[in-house]
N, C-alpha and C positions, 0 to 999 in steps of 0.2 A: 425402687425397692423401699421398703416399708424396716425400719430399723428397730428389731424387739428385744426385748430381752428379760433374762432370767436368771435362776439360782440352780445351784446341786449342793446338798452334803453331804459331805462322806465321814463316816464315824466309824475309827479303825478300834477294835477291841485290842484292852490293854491286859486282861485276863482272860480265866478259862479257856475249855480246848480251844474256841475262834482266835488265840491272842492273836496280835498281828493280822487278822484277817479284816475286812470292810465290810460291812452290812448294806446288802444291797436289795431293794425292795422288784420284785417280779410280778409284770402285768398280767391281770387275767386273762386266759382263753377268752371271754366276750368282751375285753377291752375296746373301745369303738377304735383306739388308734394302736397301732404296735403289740396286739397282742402278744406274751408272752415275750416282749423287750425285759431287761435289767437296768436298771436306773439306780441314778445314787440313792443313800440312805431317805432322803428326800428331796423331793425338788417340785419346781413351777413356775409359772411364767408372773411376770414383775409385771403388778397392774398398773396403768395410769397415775404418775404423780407419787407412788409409792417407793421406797428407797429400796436396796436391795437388802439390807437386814429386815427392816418392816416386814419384805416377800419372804426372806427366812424364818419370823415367827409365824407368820400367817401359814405358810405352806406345814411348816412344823403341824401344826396345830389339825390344819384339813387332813393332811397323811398320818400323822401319826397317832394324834386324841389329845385331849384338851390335858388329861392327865402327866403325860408325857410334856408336853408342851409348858404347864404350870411347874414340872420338875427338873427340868434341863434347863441350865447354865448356859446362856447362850454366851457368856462372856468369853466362854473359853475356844470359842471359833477361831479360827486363823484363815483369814483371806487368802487363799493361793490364787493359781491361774485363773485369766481371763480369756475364755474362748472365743473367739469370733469364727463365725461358720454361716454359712447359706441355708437355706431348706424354699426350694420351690421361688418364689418371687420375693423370699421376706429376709433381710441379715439378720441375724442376731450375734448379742454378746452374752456369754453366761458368765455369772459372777460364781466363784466354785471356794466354797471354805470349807477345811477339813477339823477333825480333831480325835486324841486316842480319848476312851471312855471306858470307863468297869461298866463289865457284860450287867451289871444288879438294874440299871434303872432301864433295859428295855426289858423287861418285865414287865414291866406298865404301859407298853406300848399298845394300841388300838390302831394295827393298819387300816386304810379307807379298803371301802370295798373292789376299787379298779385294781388294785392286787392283792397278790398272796397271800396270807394272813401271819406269814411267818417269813424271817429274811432270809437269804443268804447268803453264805460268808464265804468271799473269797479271797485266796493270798494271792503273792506276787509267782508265786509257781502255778499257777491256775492257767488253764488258757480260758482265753475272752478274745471276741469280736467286735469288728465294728457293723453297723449294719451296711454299710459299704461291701463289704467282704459279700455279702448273697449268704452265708449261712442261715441256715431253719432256725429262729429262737426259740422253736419248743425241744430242740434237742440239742442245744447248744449254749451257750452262754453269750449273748450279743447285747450289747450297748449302743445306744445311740451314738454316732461318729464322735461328739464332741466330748462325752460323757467317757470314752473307748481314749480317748487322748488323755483325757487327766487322769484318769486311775492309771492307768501306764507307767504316768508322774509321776501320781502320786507311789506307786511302786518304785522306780527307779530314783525319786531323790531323797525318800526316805530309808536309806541302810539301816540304820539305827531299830527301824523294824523289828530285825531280826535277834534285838538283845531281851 
């Protein structure tokens, strides 16, 4: 098996109606892979020789636009879990940082064109999938397995959420 690996972040809003909700970005209908999957705020796979923050600016930057990218604070990341999981003949480990954020700087966000153009936000009272489960992700809310484990987490170890 071939040992890869990757990023997700998740950017939980600290105001406006989303507070306490995660900004999750949604594949298009002609997605070539997972159409109409939910994935963290962003994510991507960790290239050759590159660290896993390097992959978090970089991917920032392809998902969301240069502008976005030039105005976030990547300081303020916090390392959580580290997923290891299978897919097909390949392991992977995904490196997953979270952090809360005022709703004001995704305003300037430029999603890429493999999804949505606009995120959405969910709490910890939401139901969500894994794709494990078999549910339809155009009528339902489904994450990638590994992706479906940390926000879960990330729900359940942050109580504090809900002040």
């Amino acid at each position: 098996m071939i040992k890869r690996k990757s990023i997700s972040v998740w950017l939980i809003l600290k105001d406006c109606e989303n507070k306490c909700k995660v900004a999750l970005q949604r594949r298009v209908k002609d997605s070539n892979h997972f159409p109409y999957v939910y994935q963290a705020t962003w994510a991507g796979k960790i290239e050759e020789g590159e660290t896993p923050e390097e992959a978090v600016k970089r991917e920032c930057e392809e998902e969301l636009g240069k502008q976005f990218s030039d105005n976030f604070d990547f300081s303020i990341l916090n390392p959580i879990d580290e997923e290891n999981f299978a897919e097909g003949k390949n392991e992977w480990i995904s490196y997953n940082y979270f952090e809360k954020i005022n709703s004001e700087i995704l305003k300037i966000v430029d999603i890429h064109k493999e999804a949505f153009s606009e995120f959405t936000f969910i709490g910890k009272n939401e139901v969500f999938y894994p794709i494990e489960s078999g549910k339809n992700p155009e009528n339902n809310i489904v994450l990638f397995d590994d992706q479906y484990k940390v926000l879960k987490n990330i729900f359940n170890d942050n109580k504090e959420q809900n002040n």
